[in-house]
C-alpha positions as CSV (number, residue, x, y, z in Angstrom):
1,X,103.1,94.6,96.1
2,X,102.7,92.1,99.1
3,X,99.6,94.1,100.3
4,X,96.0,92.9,100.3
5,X,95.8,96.3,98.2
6,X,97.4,99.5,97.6
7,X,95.7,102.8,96.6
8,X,97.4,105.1,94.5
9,X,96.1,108.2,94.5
10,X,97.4,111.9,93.3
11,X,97.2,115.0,95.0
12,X,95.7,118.4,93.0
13,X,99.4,120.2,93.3
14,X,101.7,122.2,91.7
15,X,102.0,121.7,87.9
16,X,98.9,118.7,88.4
17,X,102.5,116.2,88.5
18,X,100.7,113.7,90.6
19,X,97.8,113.4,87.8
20,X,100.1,113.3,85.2
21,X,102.0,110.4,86.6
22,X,99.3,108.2,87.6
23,X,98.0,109.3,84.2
24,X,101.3,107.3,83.1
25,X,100.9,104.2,85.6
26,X,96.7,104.0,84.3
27,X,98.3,104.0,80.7
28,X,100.9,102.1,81.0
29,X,99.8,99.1,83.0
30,X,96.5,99.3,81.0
31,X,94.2,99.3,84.3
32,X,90.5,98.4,84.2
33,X,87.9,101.2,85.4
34,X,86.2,99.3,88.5
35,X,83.6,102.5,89.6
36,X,84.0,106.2,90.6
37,X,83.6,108.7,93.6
38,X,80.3,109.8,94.0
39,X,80.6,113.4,96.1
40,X,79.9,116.6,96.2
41,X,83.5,118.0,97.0
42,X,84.4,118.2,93.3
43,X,83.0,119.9,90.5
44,X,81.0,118.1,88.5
45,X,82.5,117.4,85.0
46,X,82.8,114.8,82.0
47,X,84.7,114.3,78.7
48,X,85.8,111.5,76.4
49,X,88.1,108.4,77.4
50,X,91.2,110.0,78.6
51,X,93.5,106.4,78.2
52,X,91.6,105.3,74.8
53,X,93.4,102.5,72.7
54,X,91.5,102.8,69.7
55,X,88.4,104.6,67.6
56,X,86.0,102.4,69.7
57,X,86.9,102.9,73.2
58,X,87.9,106.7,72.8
59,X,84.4,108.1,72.5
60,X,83.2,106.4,76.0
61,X,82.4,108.7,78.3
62,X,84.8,109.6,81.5
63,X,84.4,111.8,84.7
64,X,86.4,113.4,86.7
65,X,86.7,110.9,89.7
66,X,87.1,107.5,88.5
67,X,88.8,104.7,90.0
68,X,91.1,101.7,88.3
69,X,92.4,98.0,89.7
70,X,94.8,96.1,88.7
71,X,94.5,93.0,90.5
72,X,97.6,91.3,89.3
73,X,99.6,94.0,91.3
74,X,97.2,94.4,94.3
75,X,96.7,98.3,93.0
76,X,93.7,100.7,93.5
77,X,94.0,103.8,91.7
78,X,91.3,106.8,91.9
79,X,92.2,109.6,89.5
80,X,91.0,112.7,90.4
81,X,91.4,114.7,87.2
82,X,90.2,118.5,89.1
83,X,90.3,120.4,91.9
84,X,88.0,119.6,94.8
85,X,85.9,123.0,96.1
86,X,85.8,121.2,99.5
87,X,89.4,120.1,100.6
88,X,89.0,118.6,103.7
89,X,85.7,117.1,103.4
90,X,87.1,115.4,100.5
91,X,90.6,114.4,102.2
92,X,88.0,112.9,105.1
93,X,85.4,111.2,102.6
94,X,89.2,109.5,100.6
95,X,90.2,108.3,104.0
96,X,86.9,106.7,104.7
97,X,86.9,104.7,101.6
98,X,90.6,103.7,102.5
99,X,89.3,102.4,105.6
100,X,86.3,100.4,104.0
101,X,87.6,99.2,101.1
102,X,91.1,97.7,103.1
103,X,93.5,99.0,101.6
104,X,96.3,98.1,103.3
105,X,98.6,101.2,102.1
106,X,98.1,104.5,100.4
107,X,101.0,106.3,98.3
108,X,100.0,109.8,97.6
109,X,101.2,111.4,94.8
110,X,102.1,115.0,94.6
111,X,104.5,117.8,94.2
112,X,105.5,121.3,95.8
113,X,106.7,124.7,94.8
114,X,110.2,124.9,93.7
115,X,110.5,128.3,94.9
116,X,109.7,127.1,98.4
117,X,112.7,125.4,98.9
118,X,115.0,126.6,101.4
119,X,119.1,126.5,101.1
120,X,119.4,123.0,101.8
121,X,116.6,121.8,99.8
122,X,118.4,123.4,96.6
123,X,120.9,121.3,96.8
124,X,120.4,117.3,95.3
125,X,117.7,115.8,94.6
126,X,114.2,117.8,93.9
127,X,112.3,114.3,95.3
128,X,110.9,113.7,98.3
129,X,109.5,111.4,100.4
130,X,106.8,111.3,104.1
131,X,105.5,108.7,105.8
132,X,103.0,108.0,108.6
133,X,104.2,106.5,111.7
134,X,102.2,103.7,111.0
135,X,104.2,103.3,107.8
136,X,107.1,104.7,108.7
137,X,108.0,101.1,111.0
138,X,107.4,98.9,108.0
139,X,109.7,100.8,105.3
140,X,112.0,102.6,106.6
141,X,114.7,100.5,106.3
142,X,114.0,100.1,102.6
143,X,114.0,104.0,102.0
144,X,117.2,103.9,103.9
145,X,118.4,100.8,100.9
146,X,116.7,103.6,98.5
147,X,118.8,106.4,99.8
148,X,115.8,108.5,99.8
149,X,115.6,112.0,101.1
150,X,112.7,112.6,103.8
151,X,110.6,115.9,103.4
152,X,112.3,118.3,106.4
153,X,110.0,119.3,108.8
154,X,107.9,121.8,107.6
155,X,103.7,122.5,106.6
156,X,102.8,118.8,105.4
157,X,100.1,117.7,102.6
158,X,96.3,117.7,104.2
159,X,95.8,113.8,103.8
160,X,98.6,113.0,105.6
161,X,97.8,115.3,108.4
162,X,94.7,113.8,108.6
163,X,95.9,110.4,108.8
164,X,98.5,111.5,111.6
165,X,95.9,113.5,113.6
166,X,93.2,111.1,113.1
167,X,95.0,108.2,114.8
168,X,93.6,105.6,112.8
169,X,96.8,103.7,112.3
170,X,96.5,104.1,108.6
171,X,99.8,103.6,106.5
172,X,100.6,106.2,103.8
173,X,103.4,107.7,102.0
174,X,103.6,111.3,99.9
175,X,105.8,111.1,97.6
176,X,106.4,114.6,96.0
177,X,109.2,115.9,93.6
178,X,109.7,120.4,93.9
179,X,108.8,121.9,90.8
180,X,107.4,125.0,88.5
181,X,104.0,125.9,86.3
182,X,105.1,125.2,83.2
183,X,105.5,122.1,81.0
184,X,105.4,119.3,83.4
185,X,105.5,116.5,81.6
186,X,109.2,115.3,82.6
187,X,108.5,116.3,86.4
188,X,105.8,113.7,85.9
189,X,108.2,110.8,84.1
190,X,110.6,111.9,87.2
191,X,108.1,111.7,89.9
192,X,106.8,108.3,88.1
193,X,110.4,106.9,87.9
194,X,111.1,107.8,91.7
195,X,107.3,105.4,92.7
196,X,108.6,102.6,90.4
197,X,112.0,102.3,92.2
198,X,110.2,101.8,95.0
199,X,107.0,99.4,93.9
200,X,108.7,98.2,90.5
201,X,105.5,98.6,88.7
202,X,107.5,97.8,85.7
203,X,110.6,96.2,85.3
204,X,113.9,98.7,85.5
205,X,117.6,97.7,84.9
206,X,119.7,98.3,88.8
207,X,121.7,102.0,88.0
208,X,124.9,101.7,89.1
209,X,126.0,105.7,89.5
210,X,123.2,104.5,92.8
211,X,120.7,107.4,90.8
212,X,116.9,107.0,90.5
213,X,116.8,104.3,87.3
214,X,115.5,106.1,84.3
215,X,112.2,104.1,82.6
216,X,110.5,106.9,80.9
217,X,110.8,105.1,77.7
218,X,108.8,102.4,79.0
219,X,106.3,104.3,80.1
220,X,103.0,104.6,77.4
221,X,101.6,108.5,77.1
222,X,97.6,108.2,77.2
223,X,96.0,109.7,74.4
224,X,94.6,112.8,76.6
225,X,98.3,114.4,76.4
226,X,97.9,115.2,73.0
227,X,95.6,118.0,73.7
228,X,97.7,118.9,77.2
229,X,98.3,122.3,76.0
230,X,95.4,122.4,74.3
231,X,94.9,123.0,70.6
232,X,97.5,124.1,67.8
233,X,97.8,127.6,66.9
234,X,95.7,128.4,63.4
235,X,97.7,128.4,60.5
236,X,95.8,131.9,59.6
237,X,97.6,133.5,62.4
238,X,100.8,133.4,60.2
């Protein structure tokens, strides 16, 4: 990144895909925990290190609002692990620390409802892409290089609304793949794979078919996934 810093934060969405990928990008470039959100827009919760390395590290304690650096790459990352009871007061209170702390872009992570989609959207790719205007100038011809497909025109994600409406200048993306309740683990690697061919957050070979490059095997799972679907089924069931 050639930014005085980037935040990368997800969005509570369909299948929690945004929290699973930053989950991966936490993981896998092994970022330090710098603070957390203090606020009364999320339910207050804690649990045990969700990206522990070892014995040690996994019994420290964890909430559900932390935030991560890595300085190396100029990246903020707050991960909100739960759904906020107070939506806009929250989208207002993120923008606000945007705005104080400098960050010089914000790429939101998130995902929408497969079943949504209208007759064009089935067709191609299920990734998306929206930017501010005040983005929009700086990269658009480097989504155009991406051959990236904008989000059509239709009801957009509260943060960037906010950042439109507010006219702050403030230069965000949503990135956003369509998707389905379920197992969405490989909408995460997809919608993971989609950010890193635009930030190379880690190193991927150039595809040639001109497809998305696929690094999912470079990617580290945190610990945390192993209980994703919670517990296994007792053995006296059977």
């Amino acid at each position: 990144l050639d930014d005085p810093c980037g935040s990368l934060p997800p969005a509570v969405s369909v299948g929690n895909v945004g929290q699973l990928a930053i989950d991966l990008v936490i993981s896998t470039l092994r970022m330090t925990k710098i603070g957390y959100f203090y606020t009364d827009c999320l339910v207050p919760m804690v649990g045990n290190n969700p990206y522990a390395t070892s014995n040690e590290n996994s019994v420290e304690l964890s909430i559900n609002a932390e935030v991560y650096s890595l300085p190396s790459k100029k990246l903020v990352v707050p991960a909100d692990q739960i759904t906020f009871h107070k939506g806009m007061p929250f989208c207002r209170a993120l923008l606000s620390w945007v705005e104080s702390s400098k960050c010089a872009r914000v790429i939101l992570l998130s995902s929408s409802h497969a079943y949504q989609r209208d007759d064009e959207q089935l067709l191609g790719t299920p990734l998306r892409y929206l930017l501010t205007p005040a983005l929009e100038k700086a990269v658009e011809g480097r989504m155009q290089e991406l051959k990236w497909k904008e989000m059509e025109k239709i009801k957009q994600k509260c943060l960037l609304a906010s950042c439109c409406s507010c006219s702050k200048g403030i230069q965000m993306a949503v990135l956003l793949k369509f998707c389905s309740e379920g197992d969405n683990i490989p909408d995460a690697f997809a919608l993971v794979n989609y950010l890193n061919e635009w930030l190379q957050l880690i190193k991927s070979k150039p595809c040639l078919t001109g497809e998305i490059p696929d690094t999912s095997s470079q990617w580290k799972i945190p610990s945390s996934w192993r209980l994703l679907f919670g517990n296994g089924l007792p053995p006296a069931l059977f």
